[in-house]
MMTF fields as JSON, N, C-alpha, C and O atoms, coordinates in Angstrom:
{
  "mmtfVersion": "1.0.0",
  "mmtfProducer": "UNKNOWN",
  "numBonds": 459,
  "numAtoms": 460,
  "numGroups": 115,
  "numChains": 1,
  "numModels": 1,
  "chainsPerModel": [1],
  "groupsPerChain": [115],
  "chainIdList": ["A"],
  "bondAtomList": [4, 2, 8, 6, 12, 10, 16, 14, 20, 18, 24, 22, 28, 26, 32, 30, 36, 34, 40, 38, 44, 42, 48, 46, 52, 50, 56, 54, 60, 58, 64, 62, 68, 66, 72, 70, 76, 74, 80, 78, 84, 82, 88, 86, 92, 90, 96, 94, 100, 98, 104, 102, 108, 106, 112, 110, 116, 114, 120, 118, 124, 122, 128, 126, 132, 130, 136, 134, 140, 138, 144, 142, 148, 146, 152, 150, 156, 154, 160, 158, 164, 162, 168, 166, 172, 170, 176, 174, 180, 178, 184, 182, 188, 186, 192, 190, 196, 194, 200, 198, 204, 202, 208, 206, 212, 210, 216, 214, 220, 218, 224, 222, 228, 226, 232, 230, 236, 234, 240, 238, 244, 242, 248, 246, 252, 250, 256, 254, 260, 258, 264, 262, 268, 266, 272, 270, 276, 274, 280, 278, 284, 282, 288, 286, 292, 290, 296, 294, 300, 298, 304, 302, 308, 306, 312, 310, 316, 314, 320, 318, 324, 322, 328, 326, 332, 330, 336, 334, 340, 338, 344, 342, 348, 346, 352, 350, 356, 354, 360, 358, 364, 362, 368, 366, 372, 370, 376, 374, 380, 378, 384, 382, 388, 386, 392, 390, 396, 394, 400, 398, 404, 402, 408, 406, 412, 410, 416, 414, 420, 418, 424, 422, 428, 426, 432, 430, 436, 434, 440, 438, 444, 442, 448, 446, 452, 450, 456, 454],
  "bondOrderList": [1, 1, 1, 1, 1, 1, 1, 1, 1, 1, 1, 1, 1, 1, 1, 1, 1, 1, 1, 1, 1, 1, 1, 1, 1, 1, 1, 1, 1, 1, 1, 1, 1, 1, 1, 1, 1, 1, 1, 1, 1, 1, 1, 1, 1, 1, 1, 1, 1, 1, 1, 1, 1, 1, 1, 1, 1, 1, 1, 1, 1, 1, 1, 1, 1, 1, 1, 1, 1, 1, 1, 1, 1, 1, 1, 1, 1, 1, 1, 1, 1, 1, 1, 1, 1, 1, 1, 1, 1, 1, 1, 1, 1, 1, 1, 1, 1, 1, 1, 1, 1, 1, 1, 1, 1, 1, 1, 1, 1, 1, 1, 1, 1, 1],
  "groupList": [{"groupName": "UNK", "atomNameList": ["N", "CA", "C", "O"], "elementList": ["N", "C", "C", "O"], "formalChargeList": [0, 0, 0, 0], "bondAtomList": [1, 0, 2, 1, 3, 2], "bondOrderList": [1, 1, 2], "singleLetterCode": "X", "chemCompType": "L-PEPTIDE LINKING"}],
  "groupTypeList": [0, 0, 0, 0, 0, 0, 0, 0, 0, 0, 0, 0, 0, 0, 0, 0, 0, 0, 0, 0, 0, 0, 0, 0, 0, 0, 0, 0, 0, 0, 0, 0, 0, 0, 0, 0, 0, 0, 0, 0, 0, 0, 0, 0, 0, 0, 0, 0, 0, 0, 0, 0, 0, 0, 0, 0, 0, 0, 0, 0, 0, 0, 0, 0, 0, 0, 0, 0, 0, 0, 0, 0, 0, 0, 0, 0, 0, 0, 0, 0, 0, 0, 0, 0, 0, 0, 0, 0, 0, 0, 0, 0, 0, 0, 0, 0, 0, 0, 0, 0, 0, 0, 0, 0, 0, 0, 0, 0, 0, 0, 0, 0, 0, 0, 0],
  "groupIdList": [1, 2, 3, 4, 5, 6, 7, 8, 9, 10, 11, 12, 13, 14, 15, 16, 17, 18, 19, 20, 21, 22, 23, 24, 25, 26, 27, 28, 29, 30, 31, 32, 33, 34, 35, 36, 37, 38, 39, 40, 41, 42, 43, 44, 45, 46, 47, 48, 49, 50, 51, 52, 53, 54, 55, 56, 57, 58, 59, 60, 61, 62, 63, 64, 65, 66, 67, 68, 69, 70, 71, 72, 73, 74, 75, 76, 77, 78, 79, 80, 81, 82, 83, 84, 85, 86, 87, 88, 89, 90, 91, 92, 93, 94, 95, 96, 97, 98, 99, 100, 101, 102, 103, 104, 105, 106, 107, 108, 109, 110, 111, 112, 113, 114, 115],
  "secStructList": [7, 3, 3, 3, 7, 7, 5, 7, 7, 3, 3, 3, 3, 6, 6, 7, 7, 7, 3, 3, 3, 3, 3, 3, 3, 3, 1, 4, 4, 4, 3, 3, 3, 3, 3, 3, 3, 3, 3, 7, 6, 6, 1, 7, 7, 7, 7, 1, 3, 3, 3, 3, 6, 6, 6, 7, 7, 3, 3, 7, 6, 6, 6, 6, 6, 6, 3, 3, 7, 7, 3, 3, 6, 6, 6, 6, 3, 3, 3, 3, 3, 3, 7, 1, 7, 7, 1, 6, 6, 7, 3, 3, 3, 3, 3, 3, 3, 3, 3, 6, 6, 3, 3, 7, 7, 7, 7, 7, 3, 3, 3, 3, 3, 3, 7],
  "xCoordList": [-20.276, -20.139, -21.137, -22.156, -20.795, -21.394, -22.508, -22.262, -23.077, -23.17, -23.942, -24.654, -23.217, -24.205, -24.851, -24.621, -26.025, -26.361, -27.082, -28.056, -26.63, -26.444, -28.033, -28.695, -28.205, -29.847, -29.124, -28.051, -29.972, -30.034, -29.49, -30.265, -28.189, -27.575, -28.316, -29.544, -27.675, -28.604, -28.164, -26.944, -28.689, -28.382, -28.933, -30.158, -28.074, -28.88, -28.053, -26.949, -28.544, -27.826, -26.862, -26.958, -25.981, -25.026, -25.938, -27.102, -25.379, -26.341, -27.529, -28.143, -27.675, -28.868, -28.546, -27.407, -29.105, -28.959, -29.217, -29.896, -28.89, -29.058, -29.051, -28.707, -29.245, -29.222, -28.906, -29.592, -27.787, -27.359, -27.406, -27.107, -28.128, -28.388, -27.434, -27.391, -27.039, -26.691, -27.13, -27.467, -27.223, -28.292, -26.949, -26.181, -26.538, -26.151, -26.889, -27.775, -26.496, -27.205, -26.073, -24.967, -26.296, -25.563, -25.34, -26.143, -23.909, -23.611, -22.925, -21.775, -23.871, -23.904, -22.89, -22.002, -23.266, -22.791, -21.059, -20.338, -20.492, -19.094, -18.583, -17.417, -19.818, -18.932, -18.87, -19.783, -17.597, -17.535, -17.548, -18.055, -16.667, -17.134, -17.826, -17.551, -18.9, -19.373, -18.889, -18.348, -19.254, -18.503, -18.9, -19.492, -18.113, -18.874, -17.311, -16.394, -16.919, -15.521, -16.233, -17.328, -15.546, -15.977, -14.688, -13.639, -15.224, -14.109, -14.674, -15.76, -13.829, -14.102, -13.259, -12.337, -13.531, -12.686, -11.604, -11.262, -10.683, -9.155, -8.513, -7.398, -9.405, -8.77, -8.876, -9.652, -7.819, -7.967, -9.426, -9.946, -9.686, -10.88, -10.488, -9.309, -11.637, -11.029, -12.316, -13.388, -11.965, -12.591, -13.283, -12.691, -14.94, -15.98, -15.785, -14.852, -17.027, -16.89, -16.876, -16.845, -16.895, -17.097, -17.43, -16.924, -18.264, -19.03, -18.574, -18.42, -18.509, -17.817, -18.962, -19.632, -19.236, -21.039, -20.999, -21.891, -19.899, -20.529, -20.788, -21.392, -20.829, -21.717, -19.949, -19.801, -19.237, -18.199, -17.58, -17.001, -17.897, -17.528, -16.778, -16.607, -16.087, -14.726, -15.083, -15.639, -14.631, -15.129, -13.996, -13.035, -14.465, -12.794, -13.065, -14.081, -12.26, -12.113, -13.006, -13.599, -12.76, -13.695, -15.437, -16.095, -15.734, -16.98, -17.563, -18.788, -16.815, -17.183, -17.79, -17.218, -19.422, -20.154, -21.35, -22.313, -21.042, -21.946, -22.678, -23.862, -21.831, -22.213, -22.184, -21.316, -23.183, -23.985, -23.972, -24.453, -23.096, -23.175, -23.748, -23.072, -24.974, -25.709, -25.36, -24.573, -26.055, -26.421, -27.261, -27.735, -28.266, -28.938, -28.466, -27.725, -28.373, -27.759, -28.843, -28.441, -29.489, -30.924, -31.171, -30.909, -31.461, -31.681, -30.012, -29.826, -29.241, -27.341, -27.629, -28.08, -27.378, -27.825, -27.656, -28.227, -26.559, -25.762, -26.663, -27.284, -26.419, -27.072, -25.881, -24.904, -25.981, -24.949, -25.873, -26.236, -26.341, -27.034, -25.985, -25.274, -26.141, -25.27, -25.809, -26.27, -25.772, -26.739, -25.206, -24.113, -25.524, -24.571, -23.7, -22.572, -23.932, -23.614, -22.589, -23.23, -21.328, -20.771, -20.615, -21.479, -19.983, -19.523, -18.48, -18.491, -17.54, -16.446, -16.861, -16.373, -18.138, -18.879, -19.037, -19.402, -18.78, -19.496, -18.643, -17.501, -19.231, -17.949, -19.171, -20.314, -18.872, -19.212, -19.149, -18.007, -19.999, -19.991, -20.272, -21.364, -19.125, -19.195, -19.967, -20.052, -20.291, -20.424, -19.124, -18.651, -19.153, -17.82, -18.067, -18.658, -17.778, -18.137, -16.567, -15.848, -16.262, -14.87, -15.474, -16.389, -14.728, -15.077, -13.952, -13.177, -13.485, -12.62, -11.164, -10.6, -10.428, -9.3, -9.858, -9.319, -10.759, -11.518, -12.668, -13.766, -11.897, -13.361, -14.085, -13.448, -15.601, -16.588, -16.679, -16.112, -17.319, -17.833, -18.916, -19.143, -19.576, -21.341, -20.289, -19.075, -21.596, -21.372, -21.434, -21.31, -21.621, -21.428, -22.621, -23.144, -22.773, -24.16, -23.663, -23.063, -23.735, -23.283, -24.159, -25.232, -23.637, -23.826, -22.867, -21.712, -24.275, -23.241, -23.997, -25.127, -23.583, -23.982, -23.485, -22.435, -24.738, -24.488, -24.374, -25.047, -23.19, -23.472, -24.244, -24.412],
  "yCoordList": [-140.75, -140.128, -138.988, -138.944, -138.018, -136.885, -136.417, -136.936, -135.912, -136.035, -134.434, -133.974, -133.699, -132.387, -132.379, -133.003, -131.529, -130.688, -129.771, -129.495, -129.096, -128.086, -127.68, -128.345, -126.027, -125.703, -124.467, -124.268, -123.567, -122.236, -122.002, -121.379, -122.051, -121.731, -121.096, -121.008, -120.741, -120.284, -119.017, -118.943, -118.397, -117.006, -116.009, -115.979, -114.8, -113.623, -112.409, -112.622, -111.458, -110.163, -109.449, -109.56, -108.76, -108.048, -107.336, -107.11, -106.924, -106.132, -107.296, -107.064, -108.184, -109.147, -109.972, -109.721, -110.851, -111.591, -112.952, -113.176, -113.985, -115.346, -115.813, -114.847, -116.718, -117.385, -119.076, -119.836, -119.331, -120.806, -121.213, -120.616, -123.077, -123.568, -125.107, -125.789, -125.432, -126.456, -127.225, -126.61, -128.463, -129.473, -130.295, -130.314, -131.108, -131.674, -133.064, -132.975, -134.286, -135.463, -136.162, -135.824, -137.36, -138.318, -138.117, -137.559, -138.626, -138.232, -136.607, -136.348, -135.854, -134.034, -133.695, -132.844, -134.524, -133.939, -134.239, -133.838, -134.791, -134.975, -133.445, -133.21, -132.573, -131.37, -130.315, -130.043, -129.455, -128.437, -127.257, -126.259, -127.403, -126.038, -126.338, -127.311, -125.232, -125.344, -124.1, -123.052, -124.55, -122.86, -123.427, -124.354, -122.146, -122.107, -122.405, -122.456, -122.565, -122.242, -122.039, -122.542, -121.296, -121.517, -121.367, -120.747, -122.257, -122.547, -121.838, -122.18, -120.733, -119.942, -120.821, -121.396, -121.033, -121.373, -121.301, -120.179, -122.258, -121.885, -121.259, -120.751, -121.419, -120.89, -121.997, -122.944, -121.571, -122.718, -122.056, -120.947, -123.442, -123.192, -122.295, -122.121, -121.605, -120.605, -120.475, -120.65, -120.11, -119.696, -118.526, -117.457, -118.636, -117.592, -117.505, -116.94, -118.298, -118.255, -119.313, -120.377, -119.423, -120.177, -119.889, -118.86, -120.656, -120.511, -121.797, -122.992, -121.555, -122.716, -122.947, -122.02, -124.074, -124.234, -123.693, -123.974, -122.893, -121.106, -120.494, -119.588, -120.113, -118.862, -117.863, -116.647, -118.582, -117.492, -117.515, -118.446, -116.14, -116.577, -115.737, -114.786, -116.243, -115.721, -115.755, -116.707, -114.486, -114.02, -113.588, -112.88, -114.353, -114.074, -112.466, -111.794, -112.269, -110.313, -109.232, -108.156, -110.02, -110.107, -109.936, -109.469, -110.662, -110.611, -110.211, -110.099, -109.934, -108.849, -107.668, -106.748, -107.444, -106.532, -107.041, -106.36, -108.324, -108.634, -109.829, -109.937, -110.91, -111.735, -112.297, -112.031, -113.047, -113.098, -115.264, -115.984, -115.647, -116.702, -117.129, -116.75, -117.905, -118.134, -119.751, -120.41, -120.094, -121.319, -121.79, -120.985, -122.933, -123.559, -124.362, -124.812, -125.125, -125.995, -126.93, -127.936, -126.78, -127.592, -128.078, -129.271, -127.618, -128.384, -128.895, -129.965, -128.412, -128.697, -128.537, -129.397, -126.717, -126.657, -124.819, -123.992, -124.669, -122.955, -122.978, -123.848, -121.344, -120.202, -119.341, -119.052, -119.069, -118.044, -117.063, -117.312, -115.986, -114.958, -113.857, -112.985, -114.17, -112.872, -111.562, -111.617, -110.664, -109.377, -108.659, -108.916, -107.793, -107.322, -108.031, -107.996, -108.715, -109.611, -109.324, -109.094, -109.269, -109.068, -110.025, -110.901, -110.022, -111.175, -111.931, -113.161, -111.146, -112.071, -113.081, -114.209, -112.611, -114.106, -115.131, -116.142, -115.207, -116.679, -117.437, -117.28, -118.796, -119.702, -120.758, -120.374, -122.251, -123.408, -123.178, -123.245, -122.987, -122.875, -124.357, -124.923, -124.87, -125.85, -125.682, -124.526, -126.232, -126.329, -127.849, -128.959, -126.742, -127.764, -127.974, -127.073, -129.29, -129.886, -130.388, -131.282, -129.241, -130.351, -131.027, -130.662, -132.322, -133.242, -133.579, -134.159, -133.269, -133.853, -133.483, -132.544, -134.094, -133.668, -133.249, -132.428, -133.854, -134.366, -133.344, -133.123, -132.661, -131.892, -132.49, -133.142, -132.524, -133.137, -131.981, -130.889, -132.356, -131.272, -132.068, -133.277, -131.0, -131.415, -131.417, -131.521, -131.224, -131.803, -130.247, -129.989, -129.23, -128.031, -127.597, -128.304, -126.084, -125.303, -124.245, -123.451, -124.052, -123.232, -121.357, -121.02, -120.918, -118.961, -118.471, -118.488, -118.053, -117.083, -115.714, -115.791, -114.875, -113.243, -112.902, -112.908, -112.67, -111.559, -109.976, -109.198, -109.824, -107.918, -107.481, -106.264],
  "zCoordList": [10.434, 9.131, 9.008, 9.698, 8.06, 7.932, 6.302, 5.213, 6.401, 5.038, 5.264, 6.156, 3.548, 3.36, 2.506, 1.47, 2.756, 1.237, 1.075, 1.775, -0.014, -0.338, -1.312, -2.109, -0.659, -1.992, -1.857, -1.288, -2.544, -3.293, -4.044, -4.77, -4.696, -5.771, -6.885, -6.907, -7.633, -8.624, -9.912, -10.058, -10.497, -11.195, -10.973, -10.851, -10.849, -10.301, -11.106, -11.606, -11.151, -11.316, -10.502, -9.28, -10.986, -10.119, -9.216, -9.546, -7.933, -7.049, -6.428, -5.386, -6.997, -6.289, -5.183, -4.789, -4.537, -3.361, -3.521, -4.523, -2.843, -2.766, -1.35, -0.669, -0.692, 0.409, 0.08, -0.604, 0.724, 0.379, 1.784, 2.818, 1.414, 2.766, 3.043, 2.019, 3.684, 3.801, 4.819, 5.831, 4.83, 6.054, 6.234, 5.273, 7.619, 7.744, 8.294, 9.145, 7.788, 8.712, 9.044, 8.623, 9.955, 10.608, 11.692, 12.441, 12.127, 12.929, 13.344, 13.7, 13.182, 13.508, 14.763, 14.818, 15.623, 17.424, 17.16, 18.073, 16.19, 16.019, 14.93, 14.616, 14.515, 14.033, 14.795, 15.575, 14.648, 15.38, 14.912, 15.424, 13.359, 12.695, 11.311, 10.61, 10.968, 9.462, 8.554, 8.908, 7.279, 6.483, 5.033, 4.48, 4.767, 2.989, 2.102, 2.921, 0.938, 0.424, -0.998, -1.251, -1.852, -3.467, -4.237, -4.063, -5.247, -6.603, -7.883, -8.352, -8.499, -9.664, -10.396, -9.815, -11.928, -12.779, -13.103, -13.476, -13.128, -13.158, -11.695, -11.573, -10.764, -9.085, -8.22, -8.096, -7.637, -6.277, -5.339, -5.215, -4.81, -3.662, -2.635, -2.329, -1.988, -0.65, -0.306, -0.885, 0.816, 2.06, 2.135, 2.281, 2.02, 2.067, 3.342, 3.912, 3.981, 5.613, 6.399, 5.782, 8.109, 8.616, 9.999, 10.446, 10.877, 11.729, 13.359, 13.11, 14.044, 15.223, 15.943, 16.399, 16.08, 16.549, 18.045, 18.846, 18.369, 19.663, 18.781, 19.354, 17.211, 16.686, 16.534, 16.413, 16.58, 16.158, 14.627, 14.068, 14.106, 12.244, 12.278, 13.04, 11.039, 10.396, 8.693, 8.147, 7.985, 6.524, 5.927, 6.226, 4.791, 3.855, 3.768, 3.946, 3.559, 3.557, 2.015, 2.092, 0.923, -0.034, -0.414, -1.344, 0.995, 1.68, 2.424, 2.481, 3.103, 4.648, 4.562, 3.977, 5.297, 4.874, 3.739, 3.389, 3.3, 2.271, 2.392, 2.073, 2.949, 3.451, 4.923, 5.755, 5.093, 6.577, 6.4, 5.525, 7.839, 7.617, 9.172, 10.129, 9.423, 10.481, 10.607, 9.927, 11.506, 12.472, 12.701, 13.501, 12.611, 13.512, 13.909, 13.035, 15.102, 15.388, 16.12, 16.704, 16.109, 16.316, 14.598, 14.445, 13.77, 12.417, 12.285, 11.705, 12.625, 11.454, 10.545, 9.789, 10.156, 8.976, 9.053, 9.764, 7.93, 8.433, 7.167, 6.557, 7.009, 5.671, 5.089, 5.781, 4.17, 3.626, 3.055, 1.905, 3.613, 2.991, 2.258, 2.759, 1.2, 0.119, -0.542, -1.682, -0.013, -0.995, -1.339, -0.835, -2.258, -3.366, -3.855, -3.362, -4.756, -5.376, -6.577, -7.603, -6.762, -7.973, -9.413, -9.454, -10.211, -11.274, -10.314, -10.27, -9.513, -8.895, -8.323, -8.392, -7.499, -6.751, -7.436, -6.836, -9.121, -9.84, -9.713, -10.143, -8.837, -8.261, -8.167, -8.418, -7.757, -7.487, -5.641, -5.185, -4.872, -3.468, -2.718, -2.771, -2.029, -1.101, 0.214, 0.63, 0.621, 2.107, 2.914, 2.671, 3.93, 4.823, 5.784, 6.379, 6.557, 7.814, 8.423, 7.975, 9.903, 10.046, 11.032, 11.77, 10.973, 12.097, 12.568, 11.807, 14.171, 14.659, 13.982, 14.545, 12.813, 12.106, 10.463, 9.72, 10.248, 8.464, 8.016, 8.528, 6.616, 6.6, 5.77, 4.943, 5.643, 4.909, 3.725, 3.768, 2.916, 1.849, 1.356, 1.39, 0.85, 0.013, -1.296, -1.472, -2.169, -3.906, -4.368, -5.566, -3.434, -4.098, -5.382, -6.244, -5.057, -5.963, -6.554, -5.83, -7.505, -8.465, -8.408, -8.909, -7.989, -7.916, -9.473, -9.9, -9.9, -11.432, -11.037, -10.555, -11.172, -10.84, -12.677, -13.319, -12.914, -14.574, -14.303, -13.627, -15.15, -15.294, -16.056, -16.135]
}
């Protein structure tokens, strides 16, 4: 079993930056990919980014250029570094763990960007 969680979240201004972290424990050596997804109000969840523990990421298109999603794989434990930050970004941000067929998710951190 897997378990995440999730820090940085937070409030910031349009144009500002955040860094979201997620830790994984348990059994780690059973995931293969990690990633971010966020839920805005009244939207279905989607896909920020995601990372394949070779270091290969994929970015929702929305994001690209803005956000930076890394690896350690010695801690299990990705980053989502975000600079320019809009209002669109204010969403509830998951972190995701697939394992095998099953994806895990944390309890999710809340990003509001004010104009």
């Amino acid at each position: 079993q897997v378990q995440l969680v999730e820090s940085g979240g937070g409030l910031v201004q349009a144009g500002g930056s955040l860094r979201l972290s997620c830790a994984a424990s348990g059994s780690t050596f059973m995931i293969n990919e990690m990633g971010w997804y966020r839920q805005a109000p009244g939207k279905q969840r989607e896909l920020v980014a995601s990372i394949t523990r070779g270091g290969i990421t994929n970015y929702a298109d929305s994001v690209k250029g803005r956000f930076t999603l890394s690896r350690d794989n010695a801690k299990n434990t990705v980053y989502l570094q975000m600079i320019s930050l809009t209002p669109e970004d204010t969403a509830v941000y998951y972190c995701s763990a697939r394992v095998i067929v099953t994806t895990m998710w944390g309890q999710g951190t809340q990003v509001t960007v004010s104009s």
